[in-house]
C-alpha positions in Angstrom: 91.2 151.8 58.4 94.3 150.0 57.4 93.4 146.3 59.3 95.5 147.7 62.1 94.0 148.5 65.5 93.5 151.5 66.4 94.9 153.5 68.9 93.3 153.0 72.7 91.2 155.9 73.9 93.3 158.3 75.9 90.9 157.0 79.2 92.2 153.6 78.7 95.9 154.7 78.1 96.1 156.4 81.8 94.7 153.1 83.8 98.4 152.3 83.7 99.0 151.8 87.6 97.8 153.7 90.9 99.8 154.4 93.9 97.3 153.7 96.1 96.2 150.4 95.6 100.0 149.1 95.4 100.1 148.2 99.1 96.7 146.6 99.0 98.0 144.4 95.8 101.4 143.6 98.0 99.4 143.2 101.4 97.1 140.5 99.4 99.6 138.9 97.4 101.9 138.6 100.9 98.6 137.1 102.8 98.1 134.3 99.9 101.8 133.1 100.0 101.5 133.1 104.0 98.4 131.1 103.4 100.3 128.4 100.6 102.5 128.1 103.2 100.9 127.0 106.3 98.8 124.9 104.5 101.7 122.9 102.6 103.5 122.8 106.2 100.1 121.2 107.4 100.2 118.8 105.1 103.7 117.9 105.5 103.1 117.7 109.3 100.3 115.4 109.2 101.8 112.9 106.6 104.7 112.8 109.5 102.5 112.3 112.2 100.5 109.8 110.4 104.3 108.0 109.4 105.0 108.3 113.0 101.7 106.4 114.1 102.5 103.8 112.0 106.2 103.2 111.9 105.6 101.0 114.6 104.1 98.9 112.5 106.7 99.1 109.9 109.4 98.3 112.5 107.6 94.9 114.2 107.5 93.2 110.7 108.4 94.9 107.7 105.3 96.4 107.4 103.6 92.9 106.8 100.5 91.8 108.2 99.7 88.2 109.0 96.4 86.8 109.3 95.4 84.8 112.5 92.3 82.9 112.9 90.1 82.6 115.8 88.7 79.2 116.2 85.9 79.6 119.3 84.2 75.7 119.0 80.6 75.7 117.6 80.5 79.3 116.1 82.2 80.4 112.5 86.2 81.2 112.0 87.0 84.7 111.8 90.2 85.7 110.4 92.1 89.1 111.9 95.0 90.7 110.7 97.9 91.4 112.5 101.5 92.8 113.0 104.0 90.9 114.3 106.3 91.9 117.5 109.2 89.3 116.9 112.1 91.4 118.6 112.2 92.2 122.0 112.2 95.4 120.9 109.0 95.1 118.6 107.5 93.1 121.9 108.2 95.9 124.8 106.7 98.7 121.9 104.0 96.5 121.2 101.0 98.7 120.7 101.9 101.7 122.6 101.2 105.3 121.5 98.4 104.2 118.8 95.5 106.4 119.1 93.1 104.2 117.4 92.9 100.1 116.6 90.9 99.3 113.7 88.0 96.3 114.4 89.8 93.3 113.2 93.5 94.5 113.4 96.0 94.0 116.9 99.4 92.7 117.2 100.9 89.3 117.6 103.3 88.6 120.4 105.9 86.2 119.8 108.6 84.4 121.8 111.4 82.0 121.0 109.9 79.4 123.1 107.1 79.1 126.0 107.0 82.1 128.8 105.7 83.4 131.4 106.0 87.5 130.8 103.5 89.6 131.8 102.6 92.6 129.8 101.2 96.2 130.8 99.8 98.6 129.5 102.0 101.8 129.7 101.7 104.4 127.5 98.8 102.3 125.4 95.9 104.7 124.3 93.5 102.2 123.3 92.0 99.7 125.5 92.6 95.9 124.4 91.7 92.2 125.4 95.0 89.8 125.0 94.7 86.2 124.9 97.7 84.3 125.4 98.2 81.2 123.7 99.8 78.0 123.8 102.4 76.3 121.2 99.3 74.2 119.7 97.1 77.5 119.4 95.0 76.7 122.2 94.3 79.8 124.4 95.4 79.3 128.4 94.3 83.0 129.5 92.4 85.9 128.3 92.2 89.1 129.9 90.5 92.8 129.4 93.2 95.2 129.6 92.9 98.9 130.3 94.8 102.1 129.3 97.5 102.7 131.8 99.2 106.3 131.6 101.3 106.4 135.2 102.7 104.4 137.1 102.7 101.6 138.5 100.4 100.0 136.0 98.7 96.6 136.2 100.5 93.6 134.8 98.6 90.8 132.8 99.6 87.5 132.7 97.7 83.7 132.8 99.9 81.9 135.2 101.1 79.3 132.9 103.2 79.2 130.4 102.3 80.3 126.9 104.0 80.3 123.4 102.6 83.7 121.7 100.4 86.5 122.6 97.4 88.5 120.6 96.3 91.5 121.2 92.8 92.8 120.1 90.6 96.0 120.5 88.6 95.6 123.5 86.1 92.4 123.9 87.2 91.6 120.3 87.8 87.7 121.4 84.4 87.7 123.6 82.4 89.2 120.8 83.8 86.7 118.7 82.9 84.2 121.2 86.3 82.8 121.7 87.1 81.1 124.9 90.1 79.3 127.0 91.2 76.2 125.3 89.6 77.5 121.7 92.3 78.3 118.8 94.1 81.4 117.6 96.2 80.1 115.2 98.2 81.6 112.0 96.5 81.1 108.7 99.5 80.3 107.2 102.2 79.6 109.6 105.3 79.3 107.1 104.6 83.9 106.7 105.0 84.0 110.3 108.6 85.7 111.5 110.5 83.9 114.0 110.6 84.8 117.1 114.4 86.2 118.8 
């Protein structure tokens, strides 16, 4: 009785280890690191695939949205967000391979000067309304476009000549009661990228 403790019992001295539970402790410990694994490799995965979706984005415009608004006569202003596709490269992308468009979100198409292009809708998941619109933001065509996954696809186009294009989830401009010769215009029009 010195303060010091006192030596273990000899049953507590022989729980040292036991042969037969050493695969058991290996087997479990293996299983757990397989398990760390595969769920850090999902993760990993996903944040690619989620990069992936959206690098599309980051390409047309730096990442930037822009905020357009649409102008249907008699009924309120509402304001969308949008990327820009100012390269024909960001253009013939466009929205292509998205899986989903949030409501109030699309793309904005724009040229160097008035056109006539058509657009399709190759390799586009989601299923959009365009309206194509004049240099003094007056809308000359809108059109309901539908997933195409094979060709030939449908082409869309007004048949005149148009300065910019946006592109909207499905009935997004009806629901917001926009019509030809009604406005979509930039909110602020010096943030807008020109067009090559």
């Amino acid at each position: 009785m010195n303060g010091s403790p006192s030596p273990a019992p000899p049953e507590v001295r022989s729980r040292g280890r036991h042969p037969g539970r050493a695969p058991l402790v290996l087997a479990s410990g293996l299983l757990v690191a397989v398990l760390v694994v595969v769920v850090v490799a999902a993760l990993v995965l996903g944040a690619r695939s989620r990069g992936a979706a959206t690098s599309g984005a980051a390409a047309t415009s730096g990442g930037r949205r822009h905020a357009y608004l649409l102008e249907p006569a008699g009924r309120p202003t509402v304001r969308v967000s949008l990327e820009a596709a100012a390269t024909e490269a960001a253009r013939e992308r466009g929205l292509s391979h998205r899986r989903e468009l949030p409501a109030g979100t699309g793309m904005v198409f724009l040229f160097p000067g008035d056109t006539l292009v058509s657009f399709w809708m190759k390799d586009t998941l989601v299923p959009l309304q365009i309206a194509f619109v004049a240099g003094d933001g007056r809308v000359v065509g809108l059109v309901e476009m539908a997933p195409c996954r094979a060709d030939p696809c449908p082409a869309y186009a007004p048949g005149r000549p148009y300065r910019y294009a946006v592109e909207l989830g499905s009935g997004a401009f009806t629901a917001a009661g926009v019509a030809e010769g009604d406005r979509v215009v930039p909110q602020d029009p010096s943030s807008v990228p020109p067009a090559s």
